[in-house]
C-alpha positions as CSV (number, residue, x, y, z in Angstrom):
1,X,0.0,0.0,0.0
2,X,1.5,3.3,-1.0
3,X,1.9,6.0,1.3
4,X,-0.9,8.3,0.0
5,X,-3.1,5.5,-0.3
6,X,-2.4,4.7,3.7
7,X,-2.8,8.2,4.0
8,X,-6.5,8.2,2.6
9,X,-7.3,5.0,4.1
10,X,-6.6,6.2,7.6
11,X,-8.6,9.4,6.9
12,X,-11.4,7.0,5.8
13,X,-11.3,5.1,8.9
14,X,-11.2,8.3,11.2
15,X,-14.3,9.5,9.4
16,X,-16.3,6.5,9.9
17,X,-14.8,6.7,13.5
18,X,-15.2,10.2,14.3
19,X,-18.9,10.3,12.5
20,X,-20.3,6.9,13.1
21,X,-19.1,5.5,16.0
22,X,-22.4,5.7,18.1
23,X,-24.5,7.2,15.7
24,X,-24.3,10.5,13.7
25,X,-26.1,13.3,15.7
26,X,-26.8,16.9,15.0
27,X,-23.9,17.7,17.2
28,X,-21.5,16.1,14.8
29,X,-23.5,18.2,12.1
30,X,-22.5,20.7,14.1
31,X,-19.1,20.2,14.7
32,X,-18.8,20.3,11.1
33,X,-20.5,23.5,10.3
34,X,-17.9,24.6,13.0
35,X,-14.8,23.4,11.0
36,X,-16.5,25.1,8.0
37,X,-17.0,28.5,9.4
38,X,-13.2,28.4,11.0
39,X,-12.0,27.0,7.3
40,X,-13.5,29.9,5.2
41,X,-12.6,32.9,7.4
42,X,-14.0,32.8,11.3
43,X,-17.3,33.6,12.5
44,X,-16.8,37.2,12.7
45,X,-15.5,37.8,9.5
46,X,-18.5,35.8,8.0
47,X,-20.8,37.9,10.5
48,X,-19.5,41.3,9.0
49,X,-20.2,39.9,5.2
50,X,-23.2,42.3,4.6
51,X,-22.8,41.5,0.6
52,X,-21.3,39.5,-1.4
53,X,-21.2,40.2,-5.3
54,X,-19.8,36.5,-7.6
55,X,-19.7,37.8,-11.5
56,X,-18.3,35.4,-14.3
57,X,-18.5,33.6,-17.3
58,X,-20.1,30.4,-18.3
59,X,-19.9,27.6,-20.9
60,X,-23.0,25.9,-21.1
61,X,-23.7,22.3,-22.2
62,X,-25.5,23.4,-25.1
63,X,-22.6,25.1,-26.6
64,X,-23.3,28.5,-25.4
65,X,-21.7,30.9,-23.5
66,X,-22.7,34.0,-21.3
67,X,-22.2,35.5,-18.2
68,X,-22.8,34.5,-14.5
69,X,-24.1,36.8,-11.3
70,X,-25.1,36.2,-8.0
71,X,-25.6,38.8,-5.4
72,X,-26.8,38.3,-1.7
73,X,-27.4,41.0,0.9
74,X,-28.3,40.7,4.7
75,X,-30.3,39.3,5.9
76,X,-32.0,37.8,3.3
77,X,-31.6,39.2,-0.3
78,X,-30.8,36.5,-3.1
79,X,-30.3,37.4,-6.4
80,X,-29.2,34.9,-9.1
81,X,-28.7,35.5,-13.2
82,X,-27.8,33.8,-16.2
83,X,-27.1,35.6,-19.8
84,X,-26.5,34.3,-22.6
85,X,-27.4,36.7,-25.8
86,X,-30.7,38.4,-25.6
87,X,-31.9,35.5,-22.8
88,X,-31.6,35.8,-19.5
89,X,-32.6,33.4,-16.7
90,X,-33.4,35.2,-13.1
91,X,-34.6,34.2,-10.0
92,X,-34.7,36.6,-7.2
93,X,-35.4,36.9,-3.4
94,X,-36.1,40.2,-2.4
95,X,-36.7,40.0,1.4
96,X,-40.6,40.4,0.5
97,X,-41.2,38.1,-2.4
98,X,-39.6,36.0,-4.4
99,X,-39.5,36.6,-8.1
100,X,-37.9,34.8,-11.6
101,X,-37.6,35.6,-15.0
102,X,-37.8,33.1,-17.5
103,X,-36.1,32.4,-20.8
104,X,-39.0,33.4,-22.8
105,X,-38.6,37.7,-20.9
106,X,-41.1,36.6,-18.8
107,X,-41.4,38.3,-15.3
108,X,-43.5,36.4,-12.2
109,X,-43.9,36.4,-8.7
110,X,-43.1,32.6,-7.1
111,X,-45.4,31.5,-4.5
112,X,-46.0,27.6,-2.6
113,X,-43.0,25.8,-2.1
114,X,-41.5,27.9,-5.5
115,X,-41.0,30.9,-3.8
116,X,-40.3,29.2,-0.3
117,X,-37.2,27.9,-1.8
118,X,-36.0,31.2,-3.2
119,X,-36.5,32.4,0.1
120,X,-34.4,29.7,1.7
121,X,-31.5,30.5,-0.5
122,X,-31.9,33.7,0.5
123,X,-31.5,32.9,4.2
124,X,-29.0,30.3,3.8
125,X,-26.6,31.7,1.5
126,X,-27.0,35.0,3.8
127,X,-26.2,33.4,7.2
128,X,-22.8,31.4,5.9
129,X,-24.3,28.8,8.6
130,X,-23.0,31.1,11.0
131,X,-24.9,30.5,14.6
132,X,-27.9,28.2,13.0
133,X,-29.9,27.8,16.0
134,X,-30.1,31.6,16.2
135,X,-30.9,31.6,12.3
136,X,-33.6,28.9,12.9
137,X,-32.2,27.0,10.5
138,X,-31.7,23.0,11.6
139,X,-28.6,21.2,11.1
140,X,-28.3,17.1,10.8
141,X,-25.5,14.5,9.8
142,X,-26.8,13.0,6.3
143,X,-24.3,10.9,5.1
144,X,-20.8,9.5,4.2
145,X,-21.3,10.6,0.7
146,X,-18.3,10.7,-2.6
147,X,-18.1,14.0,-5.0
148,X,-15.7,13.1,-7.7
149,X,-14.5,10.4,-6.3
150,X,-13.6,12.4,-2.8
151,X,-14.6,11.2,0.9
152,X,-17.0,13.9,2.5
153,X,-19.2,14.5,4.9
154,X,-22.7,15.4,4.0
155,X,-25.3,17.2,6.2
156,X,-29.0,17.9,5.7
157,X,-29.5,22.0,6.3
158,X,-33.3,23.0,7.0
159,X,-35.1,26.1,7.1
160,X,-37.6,27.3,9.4
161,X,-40.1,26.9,6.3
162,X,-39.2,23.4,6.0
163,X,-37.0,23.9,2.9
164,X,-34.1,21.2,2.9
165,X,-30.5,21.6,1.2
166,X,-27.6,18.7,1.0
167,X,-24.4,20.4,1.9
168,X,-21.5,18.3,1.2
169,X,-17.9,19.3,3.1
170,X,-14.1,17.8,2.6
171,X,-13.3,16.8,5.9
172,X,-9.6,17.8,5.0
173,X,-10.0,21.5,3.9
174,X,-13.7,21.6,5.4
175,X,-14.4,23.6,2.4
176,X,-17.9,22.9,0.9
177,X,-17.7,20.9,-2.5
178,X,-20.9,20.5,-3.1
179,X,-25.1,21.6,-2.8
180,X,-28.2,20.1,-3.5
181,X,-31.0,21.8,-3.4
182,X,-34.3,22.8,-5.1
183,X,-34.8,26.2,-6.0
184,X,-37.6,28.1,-8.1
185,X,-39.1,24.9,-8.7
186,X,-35.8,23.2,-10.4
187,X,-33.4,20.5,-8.5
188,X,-30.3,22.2,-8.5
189,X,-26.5,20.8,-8.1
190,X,-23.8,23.1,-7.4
191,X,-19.5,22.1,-7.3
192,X,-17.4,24.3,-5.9
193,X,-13.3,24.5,-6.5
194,X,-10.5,26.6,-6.4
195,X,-10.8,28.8,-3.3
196,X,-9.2,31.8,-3.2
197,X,-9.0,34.7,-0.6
198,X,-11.2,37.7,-1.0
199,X,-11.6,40.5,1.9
200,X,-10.6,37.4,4.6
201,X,-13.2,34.9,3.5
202,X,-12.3,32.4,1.4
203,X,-14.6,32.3,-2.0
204,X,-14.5,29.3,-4.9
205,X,-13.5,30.7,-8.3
206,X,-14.3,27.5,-10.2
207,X,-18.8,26.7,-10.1
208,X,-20.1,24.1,-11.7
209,X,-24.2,24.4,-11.7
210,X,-26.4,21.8,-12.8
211,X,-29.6,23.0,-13.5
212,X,-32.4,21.1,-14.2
213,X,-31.1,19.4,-17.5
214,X,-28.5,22.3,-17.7
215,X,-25.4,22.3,-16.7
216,X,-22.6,25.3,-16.5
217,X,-19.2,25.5,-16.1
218,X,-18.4,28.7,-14.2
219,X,-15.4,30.8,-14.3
220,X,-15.5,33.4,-11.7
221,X,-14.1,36.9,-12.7
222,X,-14.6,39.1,-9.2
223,X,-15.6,38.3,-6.0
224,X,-16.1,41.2,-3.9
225,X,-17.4,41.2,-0.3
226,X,-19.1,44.5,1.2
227,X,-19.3,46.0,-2.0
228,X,-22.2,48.3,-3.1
229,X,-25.1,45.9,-3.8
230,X,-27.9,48.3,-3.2
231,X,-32.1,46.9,-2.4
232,X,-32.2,47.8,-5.5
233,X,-30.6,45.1,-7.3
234,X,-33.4,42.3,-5.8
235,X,-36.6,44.0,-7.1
236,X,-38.8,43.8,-9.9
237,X,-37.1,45.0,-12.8
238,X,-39.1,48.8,-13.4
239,X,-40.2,48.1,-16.4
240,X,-42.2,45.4,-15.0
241,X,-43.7,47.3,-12.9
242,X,-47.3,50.0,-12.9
243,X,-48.1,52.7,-11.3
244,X,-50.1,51.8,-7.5
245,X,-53.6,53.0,-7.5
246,X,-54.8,55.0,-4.6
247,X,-54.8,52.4,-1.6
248,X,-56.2,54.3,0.6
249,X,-59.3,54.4,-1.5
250,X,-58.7,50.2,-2.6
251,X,-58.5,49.7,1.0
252,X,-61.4,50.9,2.2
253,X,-63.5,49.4,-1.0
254,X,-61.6,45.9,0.0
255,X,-63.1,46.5,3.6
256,X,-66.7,47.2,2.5
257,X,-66.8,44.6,0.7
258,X,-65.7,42.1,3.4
259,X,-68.4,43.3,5.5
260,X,-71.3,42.0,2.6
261,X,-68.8,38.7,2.5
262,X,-69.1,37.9,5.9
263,X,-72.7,37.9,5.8
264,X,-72.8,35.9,2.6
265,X,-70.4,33.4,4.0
266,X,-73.0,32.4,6.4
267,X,-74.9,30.8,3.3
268,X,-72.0,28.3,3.5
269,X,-70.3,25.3,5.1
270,X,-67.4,22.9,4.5
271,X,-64.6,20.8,5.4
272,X,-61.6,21.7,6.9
273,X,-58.3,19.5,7.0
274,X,-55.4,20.6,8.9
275,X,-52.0,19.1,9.3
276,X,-49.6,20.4,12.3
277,X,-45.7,19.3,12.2
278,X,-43.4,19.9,15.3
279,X,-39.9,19.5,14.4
280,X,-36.3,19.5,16.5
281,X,-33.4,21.3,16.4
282,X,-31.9,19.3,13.8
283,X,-34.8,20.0,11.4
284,X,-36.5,16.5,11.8
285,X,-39.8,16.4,12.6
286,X,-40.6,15.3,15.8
287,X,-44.5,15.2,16.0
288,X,-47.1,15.1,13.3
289,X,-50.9,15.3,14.0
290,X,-53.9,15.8,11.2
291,X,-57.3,17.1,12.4
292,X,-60.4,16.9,9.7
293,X,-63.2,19.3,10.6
294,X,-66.8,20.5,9.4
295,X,-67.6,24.0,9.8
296,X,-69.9,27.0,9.0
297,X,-69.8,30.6,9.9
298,X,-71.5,32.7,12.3
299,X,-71.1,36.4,12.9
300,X,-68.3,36.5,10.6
301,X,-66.8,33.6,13.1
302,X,-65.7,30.0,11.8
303,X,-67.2,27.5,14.0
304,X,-65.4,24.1,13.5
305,X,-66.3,20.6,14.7
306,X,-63.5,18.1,15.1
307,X,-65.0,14.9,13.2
308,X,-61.3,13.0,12.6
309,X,-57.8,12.3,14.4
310,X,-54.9,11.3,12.6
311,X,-57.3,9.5,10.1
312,X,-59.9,8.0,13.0
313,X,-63.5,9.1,13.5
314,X,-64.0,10.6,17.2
315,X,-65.0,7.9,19.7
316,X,-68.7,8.4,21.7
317,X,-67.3,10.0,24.1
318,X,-65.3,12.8,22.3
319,X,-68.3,13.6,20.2
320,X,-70.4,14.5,22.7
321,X,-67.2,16.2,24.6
322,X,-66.8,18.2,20.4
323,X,-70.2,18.8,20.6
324,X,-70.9,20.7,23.5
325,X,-67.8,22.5,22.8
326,X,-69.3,23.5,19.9
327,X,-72.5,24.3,21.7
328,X,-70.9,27.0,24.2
329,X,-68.6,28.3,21.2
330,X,-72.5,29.3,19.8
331,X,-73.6,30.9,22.7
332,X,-70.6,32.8,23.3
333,X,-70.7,34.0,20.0
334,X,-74.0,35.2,20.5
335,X,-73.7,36.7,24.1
336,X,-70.6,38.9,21.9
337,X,-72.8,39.7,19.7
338,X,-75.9,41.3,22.2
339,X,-73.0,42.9,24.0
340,X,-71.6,44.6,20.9
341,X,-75.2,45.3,19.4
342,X,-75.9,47.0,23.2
343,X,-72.9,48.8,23.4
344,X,-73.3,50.2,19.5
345,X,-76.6,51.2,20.8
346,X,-75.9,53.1,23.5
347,X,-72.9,54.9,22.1
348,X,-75.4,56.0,19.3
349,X,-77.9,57.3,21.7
350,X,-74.6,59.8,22.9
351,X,-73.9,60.9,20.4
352,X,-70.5,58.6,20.1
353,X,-68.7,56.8,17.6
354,X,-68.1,53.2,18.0
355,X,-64.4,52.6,18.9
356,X,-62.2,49.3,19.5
357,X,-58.1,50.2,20.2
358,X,-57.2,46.9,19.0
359,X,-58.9,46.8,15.7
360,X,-56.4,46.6,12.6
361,X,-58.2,48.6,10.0
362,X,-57.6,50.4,7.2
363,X,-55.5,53.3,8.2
364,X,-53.1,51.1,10.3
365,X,-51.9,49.3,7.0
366,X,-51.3,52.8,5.4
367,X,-49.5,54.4,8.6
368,X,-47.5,51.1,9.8
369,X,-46.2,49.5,6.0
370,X,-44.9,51.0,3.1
371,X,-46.0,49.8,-0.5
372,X,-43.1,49.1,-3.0
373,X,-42.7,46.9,-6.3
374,X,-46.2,47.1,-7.7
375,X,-46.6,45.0,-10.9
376,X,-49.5,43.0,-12.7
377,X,-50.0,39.4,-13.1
378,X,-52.4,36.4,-13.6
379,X,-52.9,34.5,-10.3
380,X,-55.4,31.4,-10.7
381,X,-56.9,32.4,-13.8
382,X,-57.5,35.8,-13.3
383,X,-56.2,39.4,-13.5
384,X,-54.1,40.6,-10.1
385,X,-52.6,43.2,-8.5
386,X,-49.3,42.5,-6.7
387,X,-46.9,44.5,-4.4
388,X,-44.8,44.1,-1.6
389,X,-44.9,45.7,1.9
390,X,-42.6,46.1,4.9
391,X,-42.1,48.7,8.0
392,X,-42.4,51.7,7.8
393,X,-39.3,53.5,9.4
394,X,-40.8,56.9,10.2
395,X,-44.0,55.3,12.1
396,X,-44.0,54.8,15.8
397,X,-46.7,52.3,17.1
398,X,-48.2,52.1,20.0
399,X,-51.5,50.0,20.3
400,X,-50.6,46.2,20.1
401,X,-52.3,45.9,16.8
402,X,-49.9,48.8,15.3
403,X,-47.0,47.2,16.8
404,X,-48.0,43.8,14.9
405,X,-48.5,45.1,11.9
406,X,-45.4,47.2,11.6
407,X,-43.5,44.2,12.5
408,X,-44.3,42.8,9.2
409,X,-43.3,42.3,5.4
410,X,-44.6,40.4,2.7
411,X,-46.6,40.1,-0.7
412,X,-50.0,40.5,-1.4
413,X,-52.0,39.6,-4.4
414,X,-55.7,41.6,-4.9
415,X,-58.6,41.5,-7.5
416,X,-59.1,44.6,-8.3
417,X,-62.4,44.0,-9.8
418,X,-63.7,42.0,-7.3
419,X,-62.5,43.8,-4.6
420,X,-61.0,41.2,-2.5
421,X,-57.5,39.7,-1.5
422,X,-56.8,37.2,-3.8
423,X,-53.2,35.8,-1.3
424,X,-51.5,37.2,1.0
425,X,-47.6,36.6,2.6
426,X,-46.3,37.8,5.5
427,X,-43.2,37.5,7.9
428,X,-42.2,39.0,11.3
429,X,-38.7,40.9,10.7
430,X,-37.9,41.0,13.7
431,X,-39.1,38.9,17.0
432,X,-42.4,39.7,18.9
433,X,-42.7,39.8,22.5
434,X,-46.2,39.2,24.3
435,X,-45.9,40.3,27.6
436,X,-42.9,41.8,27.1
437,X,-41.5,38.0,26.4
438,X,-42.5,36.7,29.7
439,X,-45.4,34.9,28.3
440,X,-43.9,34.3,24.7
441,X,-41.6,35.5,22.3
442,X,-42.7,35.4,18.2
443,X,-39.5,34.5,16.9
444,X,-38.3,36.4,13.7
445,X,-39.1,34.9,10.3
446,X,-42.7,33.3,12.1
447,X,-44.5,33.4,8.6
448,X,-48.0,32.8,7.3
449,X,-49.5,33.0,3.9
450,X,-53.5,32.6,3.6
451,X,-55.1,32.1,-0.2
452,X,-59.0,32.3,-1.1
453,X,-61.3,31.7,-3.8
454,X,-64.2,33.0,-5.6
455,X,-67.0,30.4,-5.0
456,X,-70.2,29.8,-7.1
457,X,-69.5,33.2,-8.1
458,X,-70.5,34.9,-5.4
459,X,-68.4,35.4,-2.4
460,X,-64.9,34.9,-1.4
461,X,-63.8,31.9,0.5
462,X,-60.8,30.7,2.1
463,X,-58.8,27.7,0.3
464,X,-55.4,27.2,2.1
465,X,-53.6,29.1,5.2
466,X,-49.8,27.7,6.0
467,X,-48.1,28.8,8.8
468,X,-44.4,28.7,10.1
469,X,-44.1,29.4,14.0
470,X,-40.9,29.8,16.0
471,X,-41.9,30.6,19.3
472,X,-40.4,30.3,22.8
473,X,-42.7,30.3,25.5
474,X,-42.5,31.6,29.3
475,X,-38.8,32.0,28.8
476,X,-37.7,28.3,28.5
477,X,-39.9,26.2,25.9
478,X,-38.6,26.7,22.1
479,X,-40.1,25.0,19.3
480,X,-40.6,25.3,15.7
481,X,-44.0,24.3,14.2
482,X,-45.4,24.3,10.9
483,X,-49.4,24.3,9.8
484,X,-50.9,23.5,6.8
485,X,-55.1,24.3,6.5
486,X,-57.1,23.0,3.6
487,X,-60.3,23.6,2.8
488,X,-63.1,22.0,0.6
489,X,-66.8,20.4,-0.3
490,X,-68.0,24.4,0.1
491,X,-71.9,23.6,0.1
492,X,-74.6,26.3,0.5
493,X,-77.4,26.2,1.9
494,X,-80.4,28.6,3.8
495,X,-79.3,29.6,7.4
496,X,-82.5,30.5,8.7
497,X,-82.1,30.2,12.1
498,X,-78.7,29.5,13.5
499,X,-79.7,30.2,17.0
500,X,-81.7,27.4,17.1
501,X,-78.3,24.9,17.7
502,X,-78.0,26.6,20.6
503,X,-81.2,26.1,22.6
504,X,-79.5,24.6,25.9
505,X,-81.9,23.2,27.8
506,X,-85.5,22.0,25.9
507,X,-83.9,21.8,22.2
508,X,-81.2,18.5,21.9
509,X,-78.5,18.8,20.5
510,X,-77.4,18.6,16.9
511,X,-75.5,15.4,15.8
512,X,-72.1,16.3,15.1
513,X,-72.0,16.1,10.9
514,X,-69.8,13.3,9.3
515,X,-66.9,14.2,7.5
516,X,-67.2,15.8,4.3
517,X,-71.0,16.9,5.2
518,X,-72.3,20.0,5.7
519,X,-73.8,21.0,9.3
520,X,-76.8,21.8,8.6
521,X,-79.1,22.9,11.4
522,X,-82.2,22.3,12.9
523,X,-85.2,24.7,11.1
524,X,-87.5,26.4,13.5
525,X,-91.2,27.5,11.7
């Protein structure tokens, strides 16, 4: 056995050793992020990167050649381009929405899982891996994996979204050779080589990217880290984008209009399925639990009955447990509702306008976020309106509801015509403290995203909510959880008398619905 092949065999056995002995754990994946971040320049240099600016050249597998860009920005700007001629191939993250444009000139907003994964490179390429847990992004040992023929280690990288990403390291340089990963919708291989020092971090000038079917050999030009790579760079292009009509005035139409929507959506009920994932540190889910409801609306209020568990009809016992919980949910809804009417009343008769400090209405959108990117688009089929928001700098909130709002960014997609939010994303930018985070801290990047429908061509109906929650509660419980809603089977029918589910004491109650039914209750002459 030559020496170099000794060599390599011993650093083979230490690996299997050092990694395997005992099982691979997310501290090992740890430890290896570790070696990584000392490797390419140190925690604090990484931590000072604000930008980072890659420009080259590429020779494509089709014969063609063009030139390479990617740009990030903290904390969470991506920005990602291929040119070749007149086409150009862009997908971009710009802290609000993510966004591509496709060979054909083509510009769209990316939303589902597309535009999750833009936002993942985003966070991932942004944070260099640099304090994970603080990142919320889960780190565990994958595998003993080969890239040309090389030993490394390979670990699975997972965002607070859920959005996973093979990272494969040489466990002699600790250098990353290698990512896997989807993004935009297309699986994605990237090779790295030839690092070389730039500004103290260390930065490959040799890419190879495999995309799709694609492949491109990249020959990086300039690297440059804190350079000038303004907000600029990640938004829609400006000749995408149209002028915003008066919001203010959209607003308050959208409002008005949810007001005759919420009385029409008591003509309805439906099916509700929702599926809640807990996962651990490392990014693994930990817990999984799927809850199938019916439901109809009342006051503007969803009322739900459980009807399934994990796949299993409720038991005797927890149907008539579901179904008085459903009955007092009625009656509370209604002893609201004769408080409310009173106090309207009375503050009619004085002369006074109705007042609640908590609402979130119309003018604490216009105060609390600022508008930006506005473009048009088909969503589902039909004609939208799309723009970002985020904080406003310049306003200072007070009530909780203005403190909620103005801790918040996202996309939102209207029908103009219809009057009526077609989708809506939104993230925390920062964390959120209830009780001053004695009682729970709303970790930064908690996301949800809530999309509805036009039904029977009448009223506007929710279709699917998602949420992504990092919370920590009473100062010591952390955990991440994600939420998927679904619903479906809309049926209409005549509510003429809700109220009469509720009668407690000479009216029985109603049978809780089966799955997939709609609860239809009892008619009073």
């Amino acid at each position: 056995m030559s020496v170099m092949s000794t060599r390599n065999f011993v650093l083979t056995a230490v690996l299997y050793l050092t990694v395997f002995a005992g099982g691979a754990s997310a501290q090992d994946a740890q430890k290896i992020v570790d070696q990584y971040i000392k490797a390419v320049g140190g925690s604090k240099a990484l931590s000072k990167a604000r930008t980072v600016a890659i420009e080259g050249t590429f020779y494509s597998s089709d014969d063609k050649t063009g030139t390479y860009t990617l740009n990030t920005r903290l904390p969470n700007r991506y920005y990602s381009e291929l040119v070749a001629g007149d086409t150009s191939l862009i997908e971009a993250y710009n802290g609000k929405s993510a966004w591509q444009r496709t060979a054909n000139g083509e510009y769209a907003t990316l939303v589902g899982s597309e535009g999750s994964q833009l936002e993942a490179a985003g966070q991932y390429y942004n944070s260099h891996l640099v304090d994970a847990g603080k990142s919320k992004i889960g780190l565990g040992f994958a595998a003993f994996s080969k890239v040309r023929g090389r030993d490394t280690l390979e670990i699975e990288v997972t965002t607070m979204t859920g959005v996973k990403r093979h990272v494969f390291f040489d466990p002699q340089t600790h250098l990353i050779l290698k990512e896997e990963a989807t993004i935009g919708g297309i699986d994605q291989q990237i090779l790295y080589d030839d690092y070389r020092n730039v500004s103290g971090l260390k930065i490959p000038y040799k890419i190879e990217l495999h995309r799709g079917t694609d492949s491109y050999e990249i020959t990086v030009t300039r690297a440059e880290v804190n350079g000038a790579v303004g907000e600029r760079v990640f938004d829609f292009p400006k000749k995408s984008q149209v002028q915003l009509p008066d919001l203010k005035a959209l607003f308050k139409e959208i409002d008005e209009n949810q007001k005759a929507i919420d009385k029409l959506k008591e003509n309805y009920a439906g099916s509700r399925s929702e599926e809640e994932t807990q996962f651990d540190k490392t990014g693994k889910i930990s817990k999984r639990e799927l809850r199938d409801f019916t439901f109809f609306y009342l006051s503007g209020n969803e009322v739900s009955t459980l009807v399934k568990k994990d796949g299993k009809p409720l038991s005797p016992e927890e149907q008539k447990k579901e179904s008085d919980r459903v009955q007092k949910e009625i009656q509370d809804i209604e002893k609201r509702d004769a408080k409310k009417e009173a106090k309207e009343e009375k503050a009619k008769e004085e002369g006074k306008e109705k007042k609640d400090d908590e609402d979130v209405g119309i003018e604490t959108f216009l105060r609390a976020c600022q508008f930006v990117n506005p473009r048009r688009e088909r969503f589902r089929g039909q004609d939208v309106l799309v723009f970002d928001f985020e904080p406003n700098p310049e306003f200072k909130p007070h009530k909780l509801a203005e403190k909620v709002v103005h801790e918040l960014a996202g996309v939102v997609w209207i029908d103009e015509k219809a009057h009526d939010v077609a989708r809506l994303e939104a993230y925390f930018v920062g964390d959120f403290r209830f009780g001053g985070g004695l009682i729970a801290n709303l970790q930064k990047g908690t996301s949800f995203t809530f999309e509805q429908a036009y039904i029977n061509n009448e009223v506007w109906l929710p279709t699917y909510e998602e949420a992504h929650v990092g919370v920590r509660v009473l100062l010591v419980k952390a955990f991440k959880v994600n939420e998927v809603t679904r619903y479906s089977d809309y049926k209409r029918f005549n509510v003429e008398s809700i109220s009469s589910i509720s009668k407690p004491k000479d009216a029985p109650n109603p049978p809780v619905p089966a799955e997939g039914t709609a609860p239809k209750p009892p008619q009073t002459n």
